[in-house]
C-alpha positions as CSV (number, residue, x, y, z in Angstrom):
1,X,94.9,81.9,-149.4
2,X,96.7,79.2,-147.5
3,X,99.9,80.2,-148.5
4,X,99.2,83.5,-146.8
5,X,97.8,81.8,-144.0
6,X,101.1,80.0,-143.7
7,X,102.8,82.8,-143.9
8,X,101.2,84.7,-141.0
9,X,101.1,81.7,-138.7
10,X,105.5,81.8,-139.1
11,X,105.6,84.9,-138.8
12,X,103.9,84.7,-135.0
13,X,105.6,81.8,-133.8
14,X,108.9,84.0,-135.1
15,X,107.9,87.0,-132.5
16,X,106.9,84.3,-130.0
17,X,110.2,82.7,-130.3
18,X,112.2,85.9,-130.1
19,X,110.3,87.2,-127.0
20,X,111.2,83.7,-125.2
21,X,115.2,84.1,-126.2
22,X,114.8,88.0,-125.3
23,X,113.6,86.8,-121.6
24,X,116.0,84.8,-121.6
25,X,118.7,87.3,-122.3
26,X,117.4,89.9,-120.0
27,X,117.0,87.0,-117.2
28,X,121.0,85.9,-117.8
29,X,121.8,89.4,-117.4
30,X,120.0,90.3,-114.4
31,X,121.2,87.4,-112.3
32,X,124.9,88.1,-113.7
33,X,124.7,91.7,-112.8
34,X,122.8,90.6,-109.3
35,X,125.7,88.6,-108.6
36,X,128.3,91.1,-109.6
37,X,126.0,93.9,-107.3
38,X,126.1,90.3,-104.3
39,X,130.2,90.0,-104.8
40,X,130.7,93.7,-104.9
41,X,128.3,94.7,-101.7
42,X,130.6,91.5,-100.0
43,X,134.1,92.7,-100.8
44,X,133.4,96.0,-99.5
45,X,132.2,94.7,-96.4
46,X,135.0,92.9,-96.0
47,X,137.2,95.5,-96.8
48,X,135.5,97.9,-94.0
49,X,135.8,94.6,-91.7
50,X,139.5,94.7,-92.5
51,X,139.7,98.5,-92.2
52,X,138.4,98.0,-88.9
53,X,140.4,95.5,-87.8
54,X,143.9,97.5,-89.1
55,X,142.4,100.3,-87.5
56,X,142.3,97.9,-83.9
57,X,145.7,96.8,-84.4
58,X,147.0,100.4,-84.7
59,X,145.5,101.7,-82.0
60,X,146.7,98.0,-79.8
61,X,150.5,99.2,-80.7
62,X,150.4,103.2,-80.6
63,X,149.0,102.3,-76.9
64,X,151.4,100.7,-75.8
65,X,154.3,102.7,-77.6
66,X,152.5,105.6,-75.5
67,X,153.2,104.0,-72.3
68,X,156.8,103.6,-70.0
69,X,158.9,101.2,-71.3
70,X,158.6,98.9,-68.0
71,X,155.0,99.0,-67.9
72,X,154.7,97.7,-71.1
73,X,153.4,94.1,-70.8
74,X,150.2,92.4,-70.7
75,X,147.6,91.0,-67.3
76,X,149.2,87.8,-66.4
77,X,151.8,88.0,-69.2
78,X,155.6,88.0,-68.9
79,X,156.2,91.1,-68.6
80,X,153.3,91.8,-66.5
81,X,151.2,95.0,-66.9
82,X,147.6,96.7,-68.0
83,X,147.3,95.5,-71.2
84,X,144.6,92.0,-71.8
85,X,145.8,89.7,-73.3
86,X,142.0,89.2,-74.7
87,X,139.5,91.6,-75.6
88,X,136.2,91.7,-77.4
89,X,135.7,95.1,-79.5
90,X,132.4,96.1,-81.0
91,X,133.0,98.2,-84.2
92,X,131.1,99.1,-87.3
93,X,128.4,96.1,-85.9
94,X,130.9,94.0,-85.9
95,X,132.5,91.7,-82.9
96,X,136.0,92.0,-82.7
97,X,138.4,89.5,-80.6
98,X,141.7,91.1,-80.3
99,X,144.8,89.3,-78.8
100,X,147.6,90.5,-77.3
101,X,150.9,88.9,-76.8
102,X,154.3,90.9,-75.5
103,X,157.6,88.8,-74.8
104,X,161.3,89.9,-74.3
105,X,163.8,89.6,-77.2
106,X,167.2,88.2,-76.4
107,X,168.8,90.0,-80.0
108,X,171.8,88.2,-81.6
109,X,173.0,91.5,-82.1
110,X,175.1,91.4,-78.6
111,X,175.0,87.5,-78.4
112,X,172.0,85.4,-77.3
113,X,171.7,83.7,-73.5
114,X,174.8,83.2,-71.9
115,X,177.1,84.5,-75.1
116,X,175.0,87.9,-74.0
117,X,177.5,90.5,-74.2
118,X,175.5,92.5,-71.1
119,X,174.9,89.0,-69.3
120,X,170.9,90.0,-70.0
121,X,168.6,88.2,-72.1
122,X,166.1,90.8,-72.1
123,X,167.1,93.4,-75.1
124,X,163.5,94.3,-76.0
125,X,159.9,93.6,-76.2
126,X,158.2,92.4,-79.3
127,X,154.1,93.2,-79.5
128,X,152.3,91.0,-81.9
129,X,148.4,92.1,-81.9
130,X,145.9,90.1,-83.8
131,X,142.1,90.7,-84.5
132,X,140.0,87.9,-85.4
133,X,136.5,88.7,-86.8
134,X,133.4,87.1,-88.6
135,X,132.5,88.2,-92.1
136,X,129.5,86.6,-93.7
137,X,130.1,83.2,-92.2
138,X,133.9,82.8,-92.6
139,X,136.2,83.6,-90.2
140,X,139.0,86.4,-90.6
141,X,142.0,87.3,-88.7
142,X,144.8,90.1,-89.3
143,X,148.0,91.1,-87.1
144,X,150.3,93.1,-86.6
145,X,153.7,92.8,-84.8
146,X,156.6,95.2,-83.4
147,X,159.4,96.1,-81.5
148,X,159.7,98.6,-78.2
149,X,162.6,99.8,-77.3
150,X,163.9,101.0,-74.0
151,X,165.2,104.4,-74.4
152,X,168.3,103.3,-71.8
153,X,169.8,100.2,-71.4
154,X,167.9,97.3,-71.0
155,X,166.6,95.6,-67.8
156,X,164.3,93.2,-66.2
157,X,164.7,94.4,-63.2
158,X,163.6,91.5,-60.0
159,X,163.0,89.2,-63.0
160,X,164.9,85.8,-64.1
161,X,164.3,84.0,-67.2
162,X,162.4,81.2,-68.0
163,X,163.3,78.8,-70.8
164,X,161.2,76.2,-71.8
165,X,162.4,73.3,-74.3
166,X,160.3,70.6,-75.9
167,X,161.1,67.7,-77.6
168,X,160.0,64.4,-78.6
169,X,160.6,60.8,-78.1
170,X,163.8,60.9,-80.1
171,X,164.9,63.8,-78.5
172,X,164.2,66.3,-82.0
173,X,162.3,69.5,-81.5
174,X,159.0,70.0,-81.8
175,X,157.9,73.8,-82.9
176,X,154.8,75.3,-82.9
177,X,153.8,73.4,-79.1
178,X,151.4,75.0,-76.9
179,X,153.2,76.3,-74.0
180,X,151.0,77.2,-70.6
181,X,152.6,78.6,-67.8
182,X,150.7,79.9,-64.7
183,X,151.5,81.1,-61.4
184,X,148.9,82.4,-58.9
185,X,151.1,82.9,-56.0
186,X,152.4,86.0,-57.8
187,X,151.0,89.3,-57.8
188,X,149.4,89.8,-59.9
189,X,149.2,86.4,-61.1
190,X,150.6,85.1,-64.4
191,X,148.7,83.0,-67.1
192,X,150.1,82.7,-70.3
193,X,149.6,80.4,-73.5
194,X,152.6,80.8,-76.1
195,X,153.8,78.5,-78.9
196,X,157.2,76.8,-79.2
197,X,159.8,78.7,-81.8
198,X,161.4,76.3,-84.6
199,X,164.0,75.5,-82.3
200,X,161.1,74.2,-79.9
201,X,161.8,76.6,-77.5
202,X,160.2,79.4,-75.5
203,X,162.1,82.0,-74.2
204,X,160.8,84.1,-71.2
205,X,163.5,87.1,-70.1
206,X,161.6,89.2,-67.6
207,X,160.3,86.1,-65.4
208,X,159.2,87.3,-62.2
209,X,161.1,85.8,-59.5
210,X,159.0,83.6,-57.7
211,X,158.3,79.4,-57.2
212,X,154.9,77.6,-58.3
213,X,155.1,77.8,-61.9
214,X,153.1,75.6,-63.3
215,X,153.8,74.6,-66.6
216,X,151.8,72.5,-69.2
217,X,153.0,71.7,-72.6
218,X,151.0,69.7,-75.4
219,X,150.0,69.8,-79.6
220,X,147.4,68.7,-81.1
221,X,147.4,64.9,-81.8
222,X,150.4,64.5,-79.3
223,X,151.0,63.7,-75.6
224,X,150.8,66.2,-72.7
225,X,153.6,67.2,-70.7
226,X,153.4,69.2,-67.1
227,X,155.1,70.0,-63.9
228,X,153.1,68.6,-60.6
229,X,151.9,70.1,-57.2
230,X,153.2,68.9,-54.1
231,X,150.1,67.8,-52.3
232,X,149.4,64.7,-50.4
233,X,148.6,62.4,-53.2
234,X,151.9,63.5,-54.5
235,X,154.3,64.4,-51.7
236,X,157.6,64.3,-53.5
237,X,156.3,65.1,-57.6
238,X,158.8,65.0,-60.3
239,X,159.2,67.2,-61.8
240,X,158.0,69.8,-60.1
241,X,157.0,73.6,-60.6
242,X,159.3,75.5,-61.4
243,X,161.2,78.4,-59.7
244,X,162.5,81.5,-61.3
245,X,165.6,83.4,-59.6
246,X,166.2,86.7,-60.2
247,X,169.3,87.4,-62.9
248,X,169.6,84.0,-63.3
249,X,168.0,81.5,-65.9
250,X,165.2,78.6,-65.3
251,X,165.5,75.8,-67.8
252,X,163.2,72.7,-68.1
253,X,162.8,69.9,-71.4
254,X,159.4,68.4,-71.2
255,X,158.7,65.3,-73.9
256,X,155.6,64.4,-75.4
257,X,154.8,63.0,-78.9
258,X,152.1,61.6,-80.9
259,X,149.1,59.6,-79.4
260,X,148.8,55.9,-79.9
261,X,146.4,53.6,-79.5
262,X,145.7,50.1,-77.5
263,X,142.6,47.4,-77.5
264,X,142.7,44.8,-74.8
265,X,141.2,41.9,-75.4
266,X,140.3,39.1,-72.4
267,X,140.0,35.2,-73.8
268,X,140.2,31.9,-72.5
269,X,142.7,29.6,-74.3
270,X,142.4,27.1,-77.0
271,X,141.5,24.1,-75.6
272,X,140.2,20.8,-76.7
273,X,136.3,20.0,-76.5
274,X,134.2,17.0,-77.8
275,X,130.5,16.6,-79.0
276,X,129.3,13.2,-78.1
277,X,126.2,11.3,-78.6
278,X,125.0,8.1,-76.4
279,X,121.8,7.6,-78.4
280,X,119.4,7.7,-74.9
281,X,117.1,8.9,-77.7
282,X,117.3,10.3,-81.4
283,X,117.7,13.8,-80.4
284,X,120.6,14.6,-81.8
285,X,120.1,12.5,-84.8
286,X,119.7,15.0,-88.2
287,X,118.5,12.0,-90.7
288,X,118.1,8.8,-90.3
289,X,116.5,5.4,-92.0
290,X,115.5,1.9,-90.4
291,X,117.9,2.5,-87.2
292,X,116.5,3.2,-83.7
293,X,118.2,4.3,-80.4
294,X,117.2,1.2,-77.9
295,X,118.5,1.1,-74.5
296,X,121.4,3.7,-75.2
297,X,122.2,2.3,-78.3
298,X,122.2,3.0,-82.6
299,X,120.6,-0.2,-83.8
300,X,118.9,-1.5,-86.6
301,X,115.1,-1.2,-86.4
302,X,113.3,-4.4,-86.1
303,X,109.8,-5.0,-86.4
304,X,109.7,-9.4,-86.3
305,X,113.5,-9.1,-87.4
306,X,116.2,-6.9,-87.8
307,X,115.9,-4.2,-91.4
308,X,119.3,-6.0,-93.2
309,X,120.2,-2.4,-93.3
310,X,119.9,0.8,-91.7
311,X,121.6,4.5,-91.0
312,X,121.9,7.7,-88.9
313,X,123.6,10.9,-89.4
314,X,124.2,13.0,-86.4
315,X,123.4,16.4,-86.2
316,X,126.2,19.6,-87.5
317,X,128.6,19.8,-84.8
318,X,129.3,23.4,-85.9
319,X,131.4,25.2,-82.6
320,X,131.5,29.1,-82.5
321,X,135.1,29.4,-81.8
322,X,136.6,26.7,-84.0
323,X,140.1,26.5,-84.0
324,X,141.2,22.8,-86.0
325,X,139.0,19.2,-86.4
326,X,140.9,16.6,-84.0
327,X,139.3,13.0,-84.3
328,X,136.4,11.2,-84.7
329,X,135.9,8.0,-82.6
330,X,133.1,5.8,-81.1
331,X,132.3,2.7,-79.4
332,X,130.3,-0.3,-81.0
333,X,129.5,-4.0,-79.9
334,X,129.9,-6.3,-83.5
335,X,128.5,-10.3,-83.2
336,X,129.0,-12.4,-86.2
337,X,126.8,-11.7,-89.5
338,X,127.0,-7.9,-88.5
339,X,128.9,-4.6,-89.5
340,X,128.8,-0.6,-89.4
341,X,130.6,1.7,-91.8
342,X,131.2,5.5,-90.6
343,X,131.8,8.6,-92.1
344,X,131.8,12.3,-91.7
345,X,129.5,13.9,-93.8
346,X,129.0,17.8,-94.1
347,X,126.3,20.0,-95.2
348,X,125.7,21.5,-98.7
349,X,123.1,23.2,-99.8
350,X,120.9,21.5,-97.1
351,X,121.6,18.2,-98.0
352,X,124.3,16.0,-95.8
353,X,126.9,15.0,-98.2
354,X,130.5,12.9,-97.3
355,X,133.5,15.4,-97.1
356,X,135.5,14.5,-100.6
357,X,138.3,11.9,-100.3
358,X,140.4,14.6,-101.9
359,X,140.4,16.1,-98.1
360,X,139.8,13.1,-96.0
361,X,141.2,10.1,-97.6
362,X,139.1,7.2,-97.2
363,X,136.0,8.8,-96.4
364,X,133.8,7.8,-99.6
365,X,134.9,4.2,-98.7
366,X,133.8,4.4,-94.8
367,X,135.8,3.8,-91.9
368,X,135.6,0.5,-89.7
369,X,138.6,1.5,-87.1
370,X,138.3,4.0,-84.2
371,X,139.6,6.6,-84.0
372,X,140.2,8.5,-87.1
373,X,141.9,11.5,-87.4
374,X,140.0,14.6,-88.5
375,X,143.5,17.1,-88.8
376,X,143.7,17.2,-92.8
377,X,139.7,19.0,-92.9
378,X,140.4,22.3,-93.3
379,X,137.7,24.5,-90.2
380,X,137.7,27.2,-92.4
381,X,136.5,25.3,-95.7
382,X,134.1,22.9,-93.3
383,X,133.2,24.8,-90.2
384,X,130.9,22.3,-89.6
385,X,130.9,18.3,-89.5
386,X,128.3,15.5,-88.8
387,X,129.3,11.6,-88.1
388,X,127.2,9.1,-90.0
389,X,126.8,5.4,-89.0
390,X,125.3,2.7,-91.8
391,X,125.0,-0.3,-90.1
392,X,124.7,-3.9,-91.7
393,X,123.2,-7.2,-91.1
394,X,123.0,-10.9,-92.7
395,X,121.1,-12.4,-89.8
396,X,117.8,-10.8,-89.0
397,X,117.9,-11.8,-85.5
398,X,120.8,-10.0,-84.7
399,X,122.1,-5.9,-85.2
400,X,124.8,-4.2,-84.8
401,X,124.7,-1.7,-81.9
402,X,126.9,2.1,-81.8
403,X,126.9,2.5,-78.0
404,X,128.2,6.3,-78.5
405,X,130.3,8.4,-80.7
406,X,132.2,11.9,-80.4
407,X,133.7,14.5,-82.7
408,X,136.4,16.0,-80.7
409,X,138.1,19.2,-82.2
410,X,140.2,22.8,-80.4
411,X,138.6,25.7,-80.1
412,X,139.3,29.0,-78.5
413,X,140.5,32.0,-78.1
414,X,137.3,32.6,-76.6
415,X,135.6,35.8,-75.7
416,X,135.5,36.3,-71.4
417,X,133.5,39.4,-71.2
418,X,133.7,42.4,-68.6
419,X,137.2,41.1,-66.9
420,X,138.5,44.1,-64.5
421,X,142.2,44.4,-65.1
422,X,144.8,47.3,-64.3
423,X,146.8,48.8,-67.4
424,X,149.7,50.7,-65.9
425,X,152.7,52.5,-67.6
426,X,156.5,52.8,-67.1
427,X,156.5,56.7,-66.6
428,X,156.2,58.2,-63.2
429,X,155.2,61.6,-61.5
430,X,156.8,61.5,-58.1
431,X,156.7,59.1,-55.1
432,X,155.1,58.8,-52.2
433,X,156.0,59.3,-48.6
434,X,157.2,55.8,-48.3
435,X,159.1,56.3,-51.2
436,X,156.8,54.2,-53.8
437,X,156.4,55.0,-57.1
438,X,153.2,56.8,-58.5
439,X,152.7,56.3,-62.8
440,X,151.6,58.4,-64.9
441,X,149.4,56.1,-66.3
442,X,147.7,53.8,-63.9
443,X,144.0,52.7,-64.5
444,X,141.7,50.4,-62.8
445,X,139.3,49.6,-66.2
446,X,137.1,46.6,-67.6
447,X,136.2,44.9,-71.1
448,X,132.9,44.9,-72.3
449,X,130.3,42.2,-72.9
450,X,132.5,41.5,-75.8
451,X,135.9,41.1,-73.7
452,X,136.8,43.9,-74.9
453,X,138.3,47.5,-73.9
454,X,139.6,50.1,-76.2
455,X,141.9,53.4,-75.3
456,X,141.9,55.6,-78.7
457,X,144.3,57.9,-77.5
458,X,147.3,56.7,-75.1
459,X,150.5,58.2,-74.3
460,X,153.4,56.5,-75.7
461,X,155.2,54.6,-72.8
462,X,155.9,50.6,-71.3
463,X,152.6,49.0,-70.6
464,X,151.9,46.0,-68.0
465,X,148.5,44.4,-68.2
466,X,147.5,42.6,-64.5
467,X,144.2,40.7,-63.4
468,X,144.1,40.7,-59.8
469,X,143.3,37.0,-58.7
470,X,140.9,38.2,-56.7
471,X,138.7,38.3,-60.0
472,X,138.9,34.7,-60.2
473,X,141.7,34.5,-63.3
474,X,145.1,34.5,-63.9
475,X,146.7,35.8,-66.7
476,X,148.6,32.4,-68.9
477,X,149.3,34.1,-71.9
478,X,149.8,38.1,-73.1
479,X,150.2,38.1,-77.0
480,X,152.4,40.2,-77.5
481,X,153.9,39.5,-74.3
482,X,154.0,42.0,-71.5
483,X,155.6,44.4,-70.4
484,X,154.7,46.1,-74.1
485,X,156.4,48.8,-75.3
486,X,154.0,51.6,-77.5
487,X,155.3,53.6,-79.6
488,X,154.5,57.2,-80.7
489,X,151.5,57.6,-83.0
490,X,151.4,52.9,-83.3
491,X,147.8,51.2,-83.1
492,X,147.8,47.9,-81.3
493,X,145.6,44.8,-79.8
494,X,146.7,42.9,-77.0
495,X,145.3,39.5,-76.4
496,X,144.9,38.2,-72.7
497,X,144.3,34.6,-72.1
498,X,142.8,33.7,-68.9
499,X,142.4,30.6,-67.0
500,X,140.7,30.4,-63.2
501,X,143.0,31.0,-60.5
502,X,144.7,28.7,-58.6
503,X,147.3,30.5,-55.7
504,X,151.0,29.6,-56.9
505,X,151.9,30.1,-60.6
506,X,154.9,30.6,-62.9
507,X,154.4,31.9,-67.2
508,X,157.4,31.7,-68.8
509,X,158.8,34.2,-71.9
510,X,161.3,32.2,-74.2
511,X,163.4,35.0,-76.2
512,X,165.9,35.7,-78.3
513,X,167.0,38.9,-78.6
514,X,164.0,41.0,-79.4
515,X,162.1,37.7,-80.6
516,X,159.6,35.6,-79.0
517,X,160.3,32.0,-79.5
518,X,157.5,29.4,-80.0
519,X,157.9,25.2,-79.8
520,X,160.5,25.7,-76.8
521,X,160.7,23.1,-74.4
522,X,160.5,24.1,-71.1
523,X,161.3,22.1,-68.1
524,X,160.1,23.3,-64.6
525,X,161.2,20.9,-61.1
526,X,162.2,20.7,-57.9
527,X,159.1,21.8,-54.7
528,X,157.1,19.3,-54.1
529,X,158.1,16.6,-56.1
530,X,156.9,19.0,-59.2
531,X,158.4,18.0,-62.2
532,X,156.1,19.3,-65.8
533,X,157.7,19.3,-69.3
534,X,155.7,21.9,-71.5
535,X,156.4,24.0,-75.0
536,X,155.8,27.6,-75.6
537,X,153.4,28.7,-78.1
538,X,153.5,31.1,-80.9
539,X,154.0,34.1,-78.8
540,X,156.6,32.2,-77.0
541,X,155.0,31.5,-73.9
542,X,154.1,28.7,-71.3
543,X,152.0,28.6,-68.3
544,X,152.3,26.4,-65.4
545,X,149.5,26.3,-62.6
546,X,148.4,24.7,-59.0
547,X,152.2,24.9,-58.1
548,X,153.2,24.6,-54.2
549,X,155.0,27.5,-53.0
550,X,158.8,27.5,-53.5
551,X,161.7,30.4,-53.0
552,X,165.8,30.7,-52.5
553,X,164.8,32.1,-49.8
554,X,162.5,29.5,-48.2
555,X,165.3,26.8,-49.2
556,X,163.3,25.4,-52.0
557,X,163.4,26.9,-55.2
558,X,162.2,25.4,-58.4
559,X,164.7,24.9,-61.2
560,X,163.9,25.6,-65.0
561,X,165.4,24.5,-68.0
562,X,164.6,25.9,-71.8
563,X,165.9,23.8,-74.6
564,X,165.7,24.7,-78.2
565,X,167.9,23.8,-81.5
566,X,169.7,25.5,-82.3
567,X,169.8,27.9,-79.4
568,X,172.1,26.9,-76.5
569,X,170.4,25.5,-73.6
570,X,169.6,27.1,-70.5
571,X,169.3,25.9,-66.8
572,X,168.5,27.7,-63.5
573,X,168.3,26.3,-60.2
574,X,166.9,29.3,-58.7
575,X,163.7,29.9,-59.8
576,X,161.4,31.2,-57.4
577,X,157.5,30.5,-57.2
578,X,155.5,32.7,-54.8
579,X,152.1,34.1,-56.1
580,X,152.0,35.5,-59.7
581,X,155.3,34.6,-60.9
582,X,157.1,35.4,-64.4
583,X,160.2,34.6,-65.5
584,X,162.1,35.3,-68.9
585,X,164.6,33.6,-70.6
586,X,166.7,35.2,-72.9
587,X,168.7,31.8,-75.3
588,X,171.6,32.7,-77.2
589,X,172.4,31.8,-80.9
């Protein structure tokens, strides 16, 4: 009876089983054939969307096939006429942009621009029609393009040609550049976006005659490159819009090329600073054990005598802008039967431990000499120091006393936030009246609270950083220096240094060649009774300040002489100082 039992009990969970996989199955299939039924209902959608837009295209070309040869052209194109250039279409529910272009051919066939064998550039029109369209979230485009042909011979009849070229910073074409040309004084007006050809030209046969075009060239990621108005703010622009003459050809190269990129940054210089201690209390004592600051003084505490011994350790002198450890020095009044031992200790793990003889020699031992040169301690590996005294005494009516102490060390460049200065390029766009120059590029602008100002995209051309005095600085160091050059599609950082203005100053620029030149020694004398002896630093620059005023001109210039082995040295005795001055020296080999 069990064995049957068994029997029946596999036997259901058999049919149970094969139900399950048969779902299953059926399940797989639907969803496969659903998808096939999804992918088959979408292709022929986009087939009709494509029908359609073929359809559009036709109709785009047979139109203007129907119409007279000259009035074959688009509103605001070149050749002018009734066709738009842009259009929105609603067909089979679905929005349609179409976009029409028609230009003049210059054929090879009977030579091309001058070589013309007619003398006319304008042998045909091509048509190119494109439809752009949305089909289930992605867009779609399709075109179409042709030639018309006059039935005669060919003209442009009242037109000129236009021809426009560009290039970039080497002077190699650039293709596929968006080309705008507008001109509203015409009627009707023209307004017309085209693309460069692989030769990074556009050709334009059929121009109407007429001045003010306007043209603008640019490509994605690159420069922009246009003709200016004559207007008041620009009374004499260059270059200027163009003019087309009839029969005869307009040509103009514009340049651009890829975008760079500049961050100014505004500091004041290294310079040297000191943290000092005169023990008018214990404030700025970390540790310390049986010493007590008395009367501006470290001294051994004394309750009926003097404790036989006795130390303090100052606090972390730990600057923010750390640039090397100088020296550590101090002041101390010794009387027989007394002593003091110092040290510079350093923090590790929270405990004030001596730095390692291995980097300051001596140091476990304990210095009894001031002052003691910190150079050898590395900022980076010990970014922050602390002095230690341990003072020592065989009479207990006497002590040892540490009248002060000081840790001096450099620090700098350091952050001058929300400096206004002026960035200005080389590049111009006309002059004025008066026959001045007016840049391209020439911006009033300001670093943050950081000192810091960023331009993510910048033309390629010769920068000049200024800060008016007026602001309070002058500028004693550019690194690189300035005037920068920036190159196409080139990233860079340039750090000003600032120091408070005074009204007559001179930085020098040592060079060779294309190289700055650090550790120069430069001389500058003569006004005044001024004579200062100074080297450049490591981007080959010094700056001298609070000068008195002194020109060739005014019968007392300064002289200035650069010396450095094994450059030959160089001397000038007419070096004038009025203002912001600058002066570069170029040393030979």
């Amino acid at each position: 009876m069990s064995n049957f039992l068994k029997v029946v009990r596999d036997k259901r969970g058999s049919s149970l089983l094969d139900i399950l996989i048969a779902v299953f199955i059926l399940t797989v299939s639907f969803v496969a054939i659903l998808g096939v039924l999804q992918l088959s209902v979408r292709l022929v959608g986009q087939t009709l969307a494509r029908i359609g837009a073929v359809a559009l295209a036709n109709e785009a070309i047979e139109y203007a096939r129907s119409l007279p040869y000259d009035s074959v052209g688009t509103v605001g194109g070149i050749p002018t006429g009734n066709i738009p250039q842009s259009e929105t279409i609603l067909l089979n529910g679905l929005t349609y942009i179409r976009r029409t272009l028609i230009q003049y051919v210059d054929d090879a066939k009977d030579g091309t621009g001058p070589a013309d064998a007619n003398g006319l550039a304008a042998d045909y029109k091509l048509i190119k029609v494109e439809l752009s369209w949305m089909t289930y979230g992605s867009p779609r485009t399709f075109s179409v393009i042709s030639n018309i042909v006059p039935k005669g011979v060919e003209t442009i009849a009242g037109g000129g040609t236009l021809l426009i070229s560009v290039i970039d910073a080497l002077g190699a074409d650039i293709p596929a550049a968006n080309v705008h040309i507008e001109n509203n004084a015409l009627v009707p007006p023209v307004s017309i976006d085209t693309f460069t050809n692989a030769s990074g030209d556009v050709l334009f046969p059929g121009s109407p005659a007429g001045s003010s075009y306007e043209i603008t060239v640019t490509r994605s990621g690159m420069s922009t490159a246009q003709t200016y108005d004559t207007d008041a703010a620009n009374p004499n622009p260059n270059p200027r819009h163009l003019t087309v003459v009839a029969g005869a050809t307009t040509a103009s190269t514009f340049e651009i090329d890829f975008l760079g990129s500049k961050t100014i940054r505004t500091f004041s210089p290294i310079t040297q600073a000191s943290w000092e201690d005169t023990f008018a209390d214990m404030g700025k004592i970390f540790q310390s054990a049986s010493t007590s600051a008395v009367l501006g003084a470290l001294e051994l505490a004394q309750d009926i005598e003097y404790e036989p011994t006795g130390y303090a350790t100052g606090e972390a002198v730990h600057p923010q802008f750390l640039r090397s450890w100088v020296s550590f020095s101090w002041n101390e009044m010794l009387v027989p039967g007394t002593a003091t031992l110092y040290r510079i200790q350093y923090m590790n793990g929270g405990n004030s431990v001596p730095v390692p003889d291995g980097v300051f020699p001596g140091n476990a031992a304990g210095f009894t000499t001031s002052p003691v040169s910190l150079a050898s301690i590395d900022p980076v590996l010990y970014p922050e120091l602390q002095a230690e005294a341990t003072l020592t005494t065989t009479d207990g009516a006497v002590t040892p006393r540490v009248l002060d102490w000081q840790i001096a060390y450099t620090e700098g460049p350091i952050p001058i936030p929300n400096v206004p200065f002026t960035l200005r390029g080389n590049k111009t766009i006309g002059t004025t009246g008066g026959g001045a120059l007016i840049y391209k590029y020439n911006q009033n602008l300001q670093t943050n609270g950081l000192g810091t100002f960023s331009i993510p995209a910048l033309e390629y051309d010769t920068y000049t950083i200024s800060v008016a005095g007026a602001t309070g600085y002058d500028v004693s160091e550019a690194c690189p220096p300035q005037p920068y050059v920036l190159n196409p599609g080139v990233s860079t950082t340039t750090n000003v240094m600032l120091v408070p203005n005074t009204a007559h100053t001179l930085l020098v620029v040592v060079k060779s060649g294309g190289a700055v030149l650090s550790d120069a020694v430069v001389r500058l004398y003569g006004s005044g009774g001024i004579d200062r002896t100074q080297t450049t630093s490591g981007c080959g620059q010094t700056f001298f300040k609070a000068l008195s005023q002194g020109t060739v001109a005014g019968g007392d210039p300064y002289s200035l002489s650069v010396t450095l082995a094994p450059y030959q040295p160089w001397t000038s005795t007419t070096i004038d100082v009025s203002g912001v001055s600058e002066q570069t020296v170029m040393l030979s080999p």
